[in-house]
C-alpha positions in Angstrom: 98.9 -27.9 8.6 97.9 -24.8 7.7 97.0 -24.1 3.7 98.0 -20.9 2.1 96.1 -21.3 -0.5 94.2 -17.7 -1.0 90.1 -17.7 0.0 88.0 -17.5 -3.0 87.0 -13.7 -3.4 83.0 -12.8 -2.8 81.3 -12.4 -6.3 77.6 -10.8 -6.2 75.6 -12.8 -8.0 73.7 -12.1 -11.3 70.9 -12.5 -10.3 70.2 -8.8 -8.1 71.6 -7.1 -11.2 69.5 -9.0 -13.5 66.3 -8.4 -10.8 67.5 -4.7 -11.0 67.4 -4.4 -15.0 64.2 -6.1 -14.9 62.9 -3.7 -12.6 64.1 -0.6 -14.5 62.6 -1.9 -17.5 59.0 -2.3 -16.0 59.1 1.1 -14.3 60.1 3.0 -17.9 56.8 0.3 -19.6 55.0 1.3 -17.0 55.7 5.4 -17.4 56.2 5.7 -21.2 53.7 3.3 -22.8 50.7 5.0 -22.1 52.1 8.2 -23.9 53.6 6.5 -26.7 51.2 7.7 -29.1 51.1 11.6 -27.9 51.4 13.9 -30.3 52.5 17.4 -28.9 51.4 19.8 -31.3 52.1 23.6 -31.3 49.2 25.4 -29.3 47.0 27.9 -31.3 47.6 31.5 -30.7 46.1 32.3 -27.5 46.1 29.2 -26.1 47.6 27.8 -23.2 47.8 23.4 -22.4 47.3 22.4 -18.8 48.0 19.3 -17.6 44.6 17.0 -17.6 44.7 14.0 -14.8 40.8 12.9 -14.0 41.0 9.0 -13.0 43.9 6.9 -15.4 43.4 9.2 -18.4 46.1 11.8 -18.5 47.1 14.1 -20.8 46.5 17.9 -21.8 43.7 20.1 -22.6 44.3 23.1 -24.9 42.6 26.1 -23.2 41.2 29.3 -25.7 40.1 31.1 -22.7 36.8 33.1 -23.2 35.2 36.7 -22.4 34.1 34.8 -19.4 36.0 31.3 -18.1 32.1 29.6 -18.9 32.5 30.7 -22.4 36.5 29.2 -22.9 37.0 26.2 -25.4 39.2 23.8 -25.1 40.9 20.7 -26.5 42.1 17.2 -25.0 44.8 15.4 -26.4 45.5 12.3 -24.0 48.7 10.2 -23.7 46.9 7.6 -25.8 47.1 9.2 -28.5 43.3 10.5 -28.7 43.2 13.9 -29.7 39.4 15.3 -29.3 37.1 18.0 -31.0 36.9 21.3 -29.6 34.4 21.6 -26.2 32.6 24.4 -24.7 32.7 24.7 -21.2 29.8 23.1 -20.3 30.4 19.8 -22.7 33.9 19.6 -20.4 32.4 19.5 -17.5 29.8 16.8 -18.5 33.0 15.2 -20.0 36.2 15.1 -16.8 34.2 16.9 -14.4 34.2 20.3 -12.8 37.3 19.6 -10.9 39.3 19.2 -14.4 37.6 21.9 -15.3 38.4 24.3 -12.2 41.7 23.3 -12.6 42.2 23.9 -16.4 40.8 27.4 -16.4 43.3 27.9 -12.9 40.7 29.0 -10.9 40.4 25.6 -8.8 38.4 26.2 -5.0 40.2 23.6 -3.7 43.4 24.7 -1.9 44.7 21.2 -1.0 44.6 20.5 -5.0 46.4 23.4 -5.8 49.1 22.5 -3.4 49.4 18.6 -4.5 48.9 19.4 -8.1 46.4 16.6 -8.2 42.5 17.4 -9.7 40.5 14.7 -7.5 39.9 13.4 -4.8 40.8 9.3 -6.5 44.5 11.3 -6.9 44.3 11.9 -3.0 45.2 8.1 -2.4 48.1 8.1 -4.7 49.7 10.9 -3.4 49.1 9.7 0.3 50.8 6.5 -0.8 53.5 8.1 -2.2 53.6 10.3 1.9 53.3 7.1 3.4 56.5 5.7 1.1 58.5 8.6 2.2 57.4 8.8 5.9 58.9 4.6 5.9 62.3 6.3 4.5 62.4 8.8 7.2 61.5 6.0 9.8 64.2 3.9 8.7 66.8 7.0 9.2 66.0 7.3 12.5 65.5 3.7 13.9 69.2 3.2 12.6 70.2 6.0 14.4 68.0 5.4 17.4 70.1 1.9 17.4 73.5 2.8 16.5 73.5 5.4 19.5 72.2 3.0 22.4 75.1 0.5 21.2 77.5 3.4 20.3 78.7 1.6 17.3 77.1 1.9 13.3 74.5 -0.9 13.2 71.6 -1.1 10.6 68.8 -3.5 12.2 67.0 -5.4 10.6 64.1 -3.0 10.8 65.5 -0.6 8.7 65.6 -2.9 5.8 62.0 -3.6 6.1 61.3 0.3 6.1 63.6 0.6 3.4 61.9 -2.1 1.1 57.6 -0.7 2.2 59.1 2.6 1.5 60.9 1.9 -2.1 58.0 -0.2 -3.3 55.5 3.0 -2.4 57.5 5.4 -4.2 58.0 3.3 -6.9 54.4 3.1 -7.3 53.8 6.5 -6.8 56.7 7.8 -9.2 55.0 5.3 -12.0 51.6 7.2 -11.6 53.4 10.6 -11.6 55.1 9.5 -14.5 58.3 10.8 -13.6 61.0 8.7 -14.9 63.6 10.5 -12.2 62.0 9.2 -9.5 61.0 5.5 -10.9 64.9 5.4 -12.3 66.3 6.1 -8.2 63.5 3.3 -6.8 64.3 0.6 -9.6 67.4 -0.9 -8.0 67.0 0.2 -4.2 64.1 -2.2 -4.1 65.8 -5.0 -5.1 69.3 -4.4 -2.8 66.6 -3.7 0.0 64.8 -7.0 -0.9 68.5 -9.1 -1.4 69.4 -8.1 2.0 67.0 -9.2 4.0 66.8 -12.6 1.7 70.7 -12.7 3.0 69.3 -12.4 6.6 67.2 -14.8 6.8 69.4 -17.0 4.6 71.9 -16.4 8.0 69.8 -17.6 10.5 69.0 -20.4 8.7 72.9 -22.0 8.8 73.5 -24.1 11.5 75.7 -22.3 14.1 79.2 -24.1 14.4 80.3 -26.0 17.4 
């Protein structure tokens, strides 16, 4: 005897959305609190701000250039809220370095810097993690391709979760030491669906197979 009594319909569970919200909430903690005390005063007249990254202090330096850039003055107010007396050239450079200061005065040597908008070699790593992130996102396009054509049907393999989970969590990390929000914001929730279906794949194999 057959029942016609309907199937219960498929609810998604709290708990991914709660996972997601968490998520969200430590990527905007982890961009915004160390600039929660940055003031962002007017320049002076004649000055310009550049962006300062040396190491985990960020922030801006206030640039008076000079007759000569040796003889420029300059500022730093960092996302901590630390706002610093006035330097001369060389008390910068004992200070973040001549690579801050190359990069402040725009007259860096280093044509890979320029490029990655990065002012050491430490920022190297970060942005090859954040290459590495998007290389697995581009792997995961093509293995599900690669697939889908030898079957000649749409099929995402496993595989392409796995790229799809390496690849969020490196951008997330990345986007976090960027500081862009954007880019946190559209990794927040991808990790977590990435992570839930391969937790539904492995909950799969583990049911017993009916007779």
């Amino acid at each position: 005897m057959s029942s016609d009594h309907p199937k219960p319909r498929a609810r998604v569970k709290w708990e991914p959305w709660a996972l997601m919200v968490a998520m969200l909430a430590l990527g905007v903690w982890l961009v915004w609190s160390p600039i929660s005390g940055l003031k962002n005063p007017s320049p002076r007249a004649g000055a310009a701000k550049v962006e300062l990254r040396v190491g985990t202090a960020r922030g801006i330096v206030e640039v008076i250039p000079g007759p000569t850039r040796d003889q420029s003055r300059f500022k730093v107010l960092l996302r901590d809220g630390h706002e610093s007396g006035e330097f001369s050239s060389a008390q910068f450079i004992e200070m973040y370095g001549r690579s801050a200061f190359d990069a402040a005065v725009g007259d860096t040597e280093n044509p890979l810097f320029r490029v990655l908008n990065i002012t050491s070699w430490g920022a190297l790593i970060w942005v090859g993690v954040g290459f590495v992130g998007q290389l697995a996102f581009t792997g995961r396009t093509l293995v599900q391709w690669i697939v889908s054509e030898a079957k000649r049907e749409s099929v995402v393999p496993e595989l392409f979760w796995w790229l799809s989970l390496a690849g969020g969590v490196m951008l997330f990390t990345y986007f976090v030491w960027r500081q862009d929000f954007v880019g946190v914001l559209g990794q927040s929730s991808g990790v977590v669906i990435y992570a839930r279906n391969l937790r539904l794949i492995y909950k799969r194999r583990r049911q017993p197979v009916a007779g």
